[in-house]
Structure formats: C-alpha cells, structure tokens
SEBA-916602 format. One record per residue (C-alpha): residue number from 1; x, y, z. Coordinates in steps of 0.2 Angstrom, whole numbers. Layout:
% residues N
@pos = NUM | x = X | y = Y | z = Z
...
% end
This chain:
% residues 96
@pos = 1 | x = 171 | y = 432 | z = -309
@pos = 2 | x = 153 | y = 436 | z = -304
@pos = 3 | x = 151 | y = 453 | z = -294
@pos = 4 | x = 141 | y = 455 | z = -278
@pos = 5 | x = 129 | y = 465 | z = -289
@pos = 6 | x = 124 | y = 451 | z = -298
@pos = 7 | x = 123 | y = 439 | z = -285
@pos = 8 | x = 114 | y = 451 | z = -276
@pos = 9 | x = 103 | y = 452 | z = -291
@pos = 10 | x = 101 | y = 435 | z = -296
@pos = 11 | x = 96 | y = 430 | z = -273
@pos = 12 | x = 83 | y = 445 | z = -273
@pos = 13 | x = 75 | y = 442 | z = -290
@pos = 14 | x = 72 | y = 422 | z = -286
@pos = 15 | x = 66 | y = 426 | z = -268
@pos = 16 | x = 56 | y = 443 | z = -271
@pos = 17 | x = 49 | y = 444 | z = -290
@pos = 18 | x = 52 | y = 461 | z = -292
@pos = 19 | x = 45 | y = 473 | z = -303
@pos = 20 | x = 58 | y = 484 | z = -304
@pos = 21 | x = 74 | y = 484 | z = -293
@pos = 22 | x = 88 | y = 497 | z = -293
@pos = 23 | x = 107 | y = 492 | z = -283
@pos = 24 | x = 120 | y = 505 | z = -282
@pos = 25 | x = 137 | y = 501 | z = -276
@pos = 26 | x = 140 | y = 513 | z = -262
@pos = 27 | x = 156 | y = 507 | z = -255
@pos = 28 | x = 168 | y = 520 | z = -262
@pos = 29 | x = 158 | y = 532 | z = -251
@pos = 30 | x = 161 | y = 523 | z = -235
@pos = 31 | x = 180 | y = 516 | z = -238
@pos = 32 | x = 189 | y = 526 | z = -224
@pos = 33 | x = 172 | y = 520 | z = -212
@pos = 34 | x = 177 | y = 503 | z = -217
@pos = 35 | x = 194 | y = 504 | z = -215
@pos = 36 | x = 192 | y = 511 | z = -196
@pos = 37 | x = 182 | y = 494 | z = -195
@pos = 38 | x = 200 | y = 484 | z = -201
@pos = 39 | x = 189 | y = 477 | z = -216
@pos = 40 | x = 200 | y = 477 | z = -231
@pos = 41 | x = 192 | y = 490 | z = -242
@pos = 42 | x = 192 | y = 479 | z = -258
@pos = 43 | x = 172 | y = 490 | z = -263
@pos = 44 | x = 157 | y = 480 | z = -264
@pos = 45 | x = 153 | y = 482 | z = -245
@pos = 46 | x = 138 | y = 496 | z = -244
@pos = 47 | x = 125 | y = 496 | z = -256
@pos = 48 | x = 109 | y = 506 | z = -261
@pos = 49 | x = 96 | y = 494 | z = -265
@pos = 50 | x = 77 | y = 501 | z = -273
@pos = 51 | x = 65 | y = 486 | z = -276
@pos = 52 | x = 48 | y = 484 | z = -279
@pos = 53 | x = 37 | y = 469 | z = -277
@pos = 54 | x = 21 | y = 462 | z = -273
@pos = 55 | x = 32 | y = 452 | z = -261
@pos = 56 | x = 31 | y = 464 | z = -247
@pos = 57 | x = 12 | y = 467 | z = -248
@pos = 58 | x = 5 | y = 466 | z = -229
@pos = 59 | x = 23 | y = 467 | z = -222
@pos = 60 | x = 30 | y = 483 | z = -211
@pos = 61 | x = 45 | y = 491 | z = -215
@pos = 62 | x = 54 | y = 479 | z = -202
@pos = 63 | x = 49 | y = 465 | z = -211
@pos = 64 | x = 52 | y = 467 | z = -227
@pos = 65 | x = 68 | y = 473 | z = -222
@pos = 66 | x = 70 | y = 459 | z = -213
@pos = 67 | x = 66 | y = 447 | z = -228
@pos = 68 | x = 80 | y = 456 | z = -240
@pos = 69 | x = 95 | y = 455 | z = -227
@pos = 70 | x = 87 | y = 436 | z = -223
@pos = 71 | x = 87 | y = 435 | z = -242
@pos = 72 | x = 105 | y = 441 | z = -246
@pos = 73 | x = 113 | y = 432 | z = -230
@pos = 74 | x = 127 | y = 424 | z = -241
@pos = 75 | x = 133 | y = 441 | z = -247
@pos = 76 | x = 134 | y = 446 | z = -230
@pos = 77 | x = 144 | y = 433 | z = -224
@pos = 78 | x = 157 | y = 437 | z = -238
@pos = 79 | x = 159 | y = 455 | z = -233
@pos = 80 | x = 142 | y = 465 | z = -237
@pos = 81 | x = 142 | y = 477 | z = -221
@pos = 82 | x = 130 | y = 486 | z = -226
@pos = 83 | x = 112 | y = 491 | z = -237
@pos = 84 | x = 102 | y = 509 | z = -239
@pos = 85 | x = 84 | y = 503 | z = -244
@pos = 86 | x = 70 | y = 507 | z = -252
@pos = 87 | x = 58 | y = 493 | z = -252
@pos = 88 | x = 38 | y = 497 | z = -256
@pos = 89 | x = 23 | y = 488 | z = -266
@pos = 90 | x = 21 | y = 491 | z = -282
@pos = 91 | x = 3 | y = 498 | z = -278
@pos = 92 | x = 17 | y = 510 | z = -266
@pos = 93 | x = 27 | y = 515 | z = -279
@pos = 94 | x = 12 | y = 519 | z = -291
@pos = 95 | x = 11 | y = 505 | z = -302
@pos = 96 | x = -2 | y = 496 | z = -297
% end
C-alpha cells in the first residue's frame, strides 16, 4: 500500500517541478492534538514539508501556500489535518 508520503510526493513533484523537496511525517508529535479532535490517530496527519521551485517565483508566501494545500487537496480529504512549510525559490534558497 502507498503512503501519504508518496502520494504527497509524487502530487507536488508533477504540479510544482521542484528542485529539492524534504517531507517529514510529524504526526507522532501531534497524536493526543488529534485525538482531542476525535480523528483516529492512525499517523500520516501533520507533515513538515521543505520545497523548492521555480514554481513559486513572483508568488507571496499566501499563495504559494495556497498552491501546495490546492495541490495536495486529495490528501486532505483522506485525513491530512495539517502541513509546516517551508516553501521559497531556488534563487531563495541560494541555488540559483
């Protein structure tokens, strides 16, 4: 069976092109959060997510935020609650 991590993964590389992008499963972290919630606490629910990509060039931090969680919309109509993220250029992240 495929994780989130990879669906995630395989959504955010087709839409975005990155150059280097990073996910960290943070769910362990927020199991008792998420349980409060009544969401069973099955993991794969928070997630720290690094990209970068010439994707978000011109686009404010609001946007390109916008464009991942628009991006990864099936994952969070299966349970992802929640994502930490770092998002820049590469020209941001000093490899342009």
């Amino acid at each position: 069976m495929e994780t989130r991590e990879s669906r995630m993964r395989k959504l955010l590389e087709a839409a975005l092109s990155p150059c280097e992008i990073a996910i960290t499963d943070q769910s362990g972290r927020h199991a008792r959060h998420v349980a409060k919630m009544g969401i069973e606490a099955e993991g794969e629910t928070h997630y720290r997510l690094k990209i970068v990509s010439p994707a978000f060039a011109g686009l404010s931090r609001v946007e390109r935020a916008r464009r991942v969680h628009e991006v990864l919309a099936p994952e969070f109509a299966t349970g992802l609650h929640a994502l930490a993220l770092e998002l820049k250029t590469p020209e941001e992240a000093g490899q342009g």
